[in-house]
N, C-alpha and C positions, 0 to 999 in steps of 0.2 A: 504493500500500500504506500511506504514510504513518509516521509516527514510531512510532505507538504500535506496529504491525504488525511494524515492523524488529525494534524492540526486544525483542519479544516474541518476533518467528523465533530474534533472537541467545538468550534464555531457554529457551525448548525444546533449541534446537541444543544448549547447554551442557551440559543435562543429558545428549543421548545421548552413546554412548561412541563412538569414532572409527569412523567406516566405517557406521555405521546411517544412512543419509539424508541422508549430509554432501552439499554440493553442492562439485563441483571449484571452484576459484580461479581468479579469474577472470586473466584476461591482466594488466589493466591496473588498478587502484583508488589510491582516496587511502589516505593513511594512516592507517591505525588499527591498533590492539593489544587485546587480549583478554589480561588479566595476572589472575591470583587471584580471579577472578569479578569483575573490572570491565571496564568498556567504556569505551576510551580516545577521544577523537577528536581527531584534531590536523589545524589547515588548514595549507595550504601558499597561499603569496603569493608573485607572480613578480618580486616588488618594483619593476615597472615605473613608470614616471611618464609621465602623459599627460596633456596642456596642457587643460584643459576650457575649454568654449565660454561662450560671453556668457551665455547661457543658464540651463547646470549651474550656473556660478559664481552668478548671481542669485539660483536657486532654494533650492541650499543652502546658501549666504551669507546676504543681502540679506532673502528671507524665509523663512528656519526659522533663521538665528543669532541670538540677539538681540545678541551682540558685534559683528559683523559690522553688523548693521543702526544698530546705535548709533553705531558709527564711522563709516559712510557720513553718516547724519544730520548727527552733531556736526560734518564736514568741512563738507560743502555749503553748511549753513543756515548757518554761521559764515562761508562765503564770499560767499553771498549777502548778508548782512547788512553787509558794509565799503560803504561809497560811495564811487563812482568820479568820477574828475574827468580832466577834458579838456584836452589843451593844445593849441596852436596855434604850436608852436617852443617858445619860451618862457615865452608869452602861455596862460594860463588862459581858457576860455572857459566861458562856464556857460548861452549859448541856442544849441543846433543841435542836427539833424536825426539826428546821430550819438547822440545823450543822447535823444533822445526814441525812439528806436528801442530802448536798453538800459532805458525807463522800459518800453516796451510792445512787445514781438520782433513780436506776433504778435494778433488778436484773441481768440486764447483762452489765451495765457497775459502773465505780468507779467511784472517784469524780474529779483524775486526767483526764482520760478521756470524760469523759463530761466538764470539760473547753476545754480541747484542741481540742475538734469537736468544740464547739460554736465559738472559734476564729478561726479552718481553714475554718469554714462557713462563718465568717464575712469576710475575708482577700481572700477569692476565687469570694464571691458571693456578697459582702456587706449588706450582712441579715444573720442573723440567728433565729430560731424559734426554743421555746421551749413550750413542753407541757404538762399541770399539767393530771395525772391521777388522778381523785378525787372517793373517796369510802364514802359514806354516809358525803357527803360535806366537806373529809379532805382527805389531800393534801398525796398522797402515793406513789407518784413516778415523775419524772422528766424524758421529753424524747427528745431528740434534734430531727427536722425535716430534714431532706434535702433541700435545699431551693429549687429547681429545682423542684420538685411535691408539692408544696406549690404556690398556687395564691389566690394571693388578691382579694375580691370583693368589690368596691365602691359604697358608695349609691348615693341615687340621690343630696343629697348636697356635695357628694366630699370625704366626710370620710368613713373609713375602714367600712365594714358593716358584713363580713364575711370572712373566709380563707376553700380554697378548697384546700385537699387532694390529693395527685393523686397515686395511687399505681397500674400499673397497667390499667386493669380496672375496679377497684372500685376508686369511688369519696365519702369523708369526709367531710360533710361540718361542720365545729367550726363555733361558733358564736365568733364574734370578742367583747360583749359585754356578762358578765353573767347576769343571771335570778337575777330580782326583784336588781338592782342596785351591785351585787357581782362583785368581778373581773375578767374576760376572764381566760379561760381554756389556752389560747395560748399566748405569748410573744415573740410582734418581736424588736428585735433588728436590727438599718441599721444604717450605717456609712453615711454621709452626702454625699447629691446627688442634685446637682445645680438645675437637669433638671427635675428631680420626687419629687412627694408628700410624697409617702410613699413609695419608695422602695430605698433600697443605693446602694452605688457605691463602686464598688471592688479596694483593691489599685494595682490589678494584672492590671484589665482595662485600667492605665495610661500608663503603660509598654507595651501596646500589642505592639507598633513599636517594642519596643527593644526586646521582647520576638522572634520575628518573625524573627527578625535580628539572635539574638543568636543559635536558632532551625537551619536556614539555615546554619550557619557557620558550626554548627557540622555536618551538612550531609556533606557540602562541603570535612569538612575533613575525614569524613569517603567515599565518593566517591574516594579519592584522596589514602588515603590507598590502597583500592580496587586496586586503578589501577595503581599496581607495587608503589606504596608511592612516588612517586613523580609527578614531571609534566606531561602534555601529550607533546608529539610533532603532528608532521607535516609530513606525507608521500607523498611526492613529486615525481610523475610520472613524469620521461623521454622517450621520443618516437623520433624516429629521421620522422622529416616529422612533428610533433605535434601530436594531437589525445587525446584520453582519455580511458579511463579503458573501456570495455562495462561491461552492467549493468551483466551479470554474470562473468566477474573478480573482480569485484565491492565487490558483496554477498561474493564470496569467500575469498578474500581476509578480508573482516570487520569479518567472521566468523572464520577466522582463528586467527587475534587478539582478540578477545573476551574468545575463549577456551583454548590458546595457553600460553599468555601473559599478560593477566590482574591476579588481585588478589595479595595478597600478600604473598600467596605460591610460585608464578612464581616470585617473584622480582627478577631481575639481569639477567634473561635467555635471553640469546643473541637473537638477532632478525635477521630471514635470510630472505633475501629480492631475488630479481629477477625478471627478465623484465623490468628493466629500473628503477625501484624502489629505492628512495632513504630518508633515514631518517633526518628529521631537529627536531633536541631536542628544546623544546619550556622552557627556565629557566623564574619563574618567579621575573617579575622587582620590583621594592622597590614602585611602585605605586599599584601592586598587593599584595603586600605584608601587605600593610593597612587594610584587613581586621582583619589580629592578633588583629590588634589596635582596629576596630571599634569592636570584640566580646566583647574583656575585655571591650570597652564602652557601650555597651548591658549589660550585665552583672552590671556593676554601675550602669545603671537606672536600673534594673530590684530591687537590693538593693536596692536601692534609695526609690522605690516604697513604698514597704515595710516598709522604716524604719529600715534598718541594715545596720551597716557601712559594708561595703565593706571586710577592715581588716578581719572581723572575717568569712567569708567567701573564705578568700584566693586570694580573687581579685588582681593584680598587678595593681601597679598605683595611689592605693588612699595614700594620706596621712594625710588627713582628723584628724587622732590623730596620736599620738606620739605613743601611744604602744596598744598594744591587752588589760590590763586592764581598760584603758582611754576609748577605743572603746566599751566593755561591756558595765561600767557605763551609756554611752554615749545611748545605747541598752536598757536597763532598764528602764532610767529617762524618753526618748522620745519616746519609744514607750511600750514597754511591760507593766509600771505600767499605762499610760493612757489607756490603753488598758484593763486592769482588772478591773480599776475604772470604767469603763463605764458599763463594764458587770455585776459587784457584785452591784454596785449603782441600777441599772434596775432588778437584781434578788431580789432584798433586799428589794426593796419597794413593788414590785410584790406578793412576797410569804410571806411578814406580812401583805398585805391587806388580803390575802387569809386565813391568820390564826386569823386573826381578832386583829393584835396587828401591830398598822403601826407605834407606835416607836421603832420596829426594825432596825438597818442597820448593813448593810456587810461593812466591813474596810479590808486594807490590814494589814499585822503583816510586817510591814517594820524593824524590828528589827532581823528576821529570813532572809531575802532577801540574801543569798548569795552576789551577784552581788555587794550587796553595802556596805560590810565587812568592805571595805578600808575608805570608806566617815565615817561610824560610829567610827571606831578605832579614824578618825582627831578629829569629833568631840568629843568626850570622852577626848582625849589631847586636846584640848583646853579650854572645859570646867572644865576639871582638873587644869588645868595649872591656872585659871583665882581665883588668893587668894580674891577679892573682894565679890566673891558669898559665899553663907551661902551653906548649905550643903542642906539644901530643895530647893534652887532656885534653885542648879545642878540639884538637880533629874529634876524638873521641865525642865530644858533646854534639858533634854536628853529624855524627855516622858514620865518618872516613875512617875511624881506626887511628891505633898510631903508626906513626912511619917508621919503616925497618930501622 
């Protein structure tokens, strides 16, 4: 029947008087009221909360937020960009098979791209899964999974016992344990998750209110475009005697603003009216006006989530630091470098099991870090500045060691 048809049955209905043509009520409906000749509509929500998939979270995260997709970016590519360094116990090493593996995982991606998939896997899905291709029991290539065609199998006491594939339909099953005591072909990583064993929690998932919130407002304001860029009003029929449109001056009349007057080609074209026809401009009040407010607060948790101030984002409202370099630093220390640490710390014990040297580990090279130019320059002048140290105990303070 459609809107315009409802509309128009509740129109006629009004006019007759009780008992001519009424239809009995029904058992069950939503809520609405009929008060002084308007038509009320009110929803009801069950206020339930349900955990969404890799998926949902991606789609209306990652690509239709642009908050959301900014944060993901700003994380990863910032994680991908620190240089990592390799040690051997103590001993730094800078030629082996391990470094050349995180220079190139894979023949079709590089070493900056293979971080920055693992962290928008973790930061969308709170997993991410990687997988060693191995050629006569050595280690040849490194390949990020999708989490979303990746499932866990649990054994009968409760731990990982396998990971299934899903492409399609073919199914992969990895053993979650290698042959004769070796390490797993597969490495999951997951970000802490209160309510699962073994699977984590996405930091988009905390924001799904405010995700929801921010998505709507933007349609809002592109409906609102649409329609001449400003408010709606109120077309007010006058009839001498009373009465009401019938339901085809009804159609005609809503099909004539729809092709006539909406859009934002038509903005400003006068509106001619007739039959008793009259226009009431509907301005919106300063309590409608608080959505501005509540997107940009959407928008802060959605950053929030994340772990990005706001500032570098362009958010209105935070002040959280004093300037856009305080807000970087701030970017880096709290979230990006915990964030690599976690990832290199789990690749690094992983792939020296696998190469059969587990005093390997991945560090970060915090001395290249962009981001934190400023913090190294202070300390440099202070330990400069500081005539009590010897010239070995500086180096020492600053990371270089002492000199032979």
């Amino acid at each position: 029947m459609g809107l315009a048809g409802t509309i128009a049955g509740w129109l006629g209905a009004a006019s007759r008087p009780p008992g001519e043509g009424a239809l009995a009520a029904p058992a069950e409906r939503k809520s609405s009221a009929t008060v002084a000749g308007t038509l009320v509509f009110t929803g009801g929500g069950d206020g339930g909360w349900v955990e969404r998939s890799y998926a949902a979270l991606s789609r209306a995260g990652f690509m239709q937020n642009p908050v959301a997709y900014r944060s993901v970016r700003l994380i990863s590519e910032a994680a991908a960009a620190i240089p990592l360094l390799l040690h051997d116990g103590e001993n730094e090493v800078t030629e082996h098979r391990l470094l050349e593996l995180f220079r190139r995982p894979n023949p079709m991606t590089d070493g900056a791209a293979f971080v920055e998939a693992i962290c928008g896997h973790l930061l969308l899905s709170g997993n991410a899964y990687v997988e060693a291709a191995l050629i006569d029991g050595e280690v040849r290539a490194l390949h990020p999974l999708r989490p979303d065609r990746v499932r866990l199998i649990e054994g009968a006491d409760g731990w990982p016992e396998a990971y299934e594939y899903r492409v399609g339909t073919s199914v992969r099953r990895i053993s979650a344990e290698g042959p004769g005591g070796e390490p797993a072909t597969i490495l999951q990583l997951a970000l802490f998750h209160p309510l699962a064993d073994h699977r984590g929690f996405p930091p988009l998932g905390a924001a799904q209110n405010a995700l929801d919130l921010h998505n709507a407002a933007a349609r809002w304001n592109r409906a609102l475009l649409e329609n001449s860029a400003r408010p709606s009003g109120a077309l007010i029929y006058k009839a001498e005697g009373g009465g009401n449109l019938s339901p085809d001056q009804f159609d005609r009349l809503k099909s004539e603003l729809e092709t006539g007057y909406s859009g934002a080609a038509r903005a400003g074209r006068p509106l001619l009216l007739e039959g008793g026809l009259d226009w009431k401009a509907m301005a919106l009040t300063p309590k409608d006006m608080d959505f501005i407010e509540a997107k940009n607060g959407a928008a802060r948790d959605i950053a929030l989530a994340f772990g990005v101030p706001p500032m570098l984002l362009g958010i209105p409202g935070d002040l959280t630091y004093s300037n856009y370099a305080e807000a970087n630093r701030g970017l880096y220390r709290l979230t990006v470098l915990p964030l690599v640490k976690r990832i290199t710390g789990a690749l690094g014990a992983w792939l020296g099991a696998h190469l059969g040297e587990p005093g390997l580990r991945l560090s970060i090279d915090l001395d290249a870090v962009e981001g934190l130019s400023a913090e190294r320059e202070a300390l440099w002048a202070r330990v400069g500045a500081a005539e009590f140290l010897t010239r070995g105990e500086k180096r020492e303070a600053v990371g270089y060691g002492r000199e032979d």
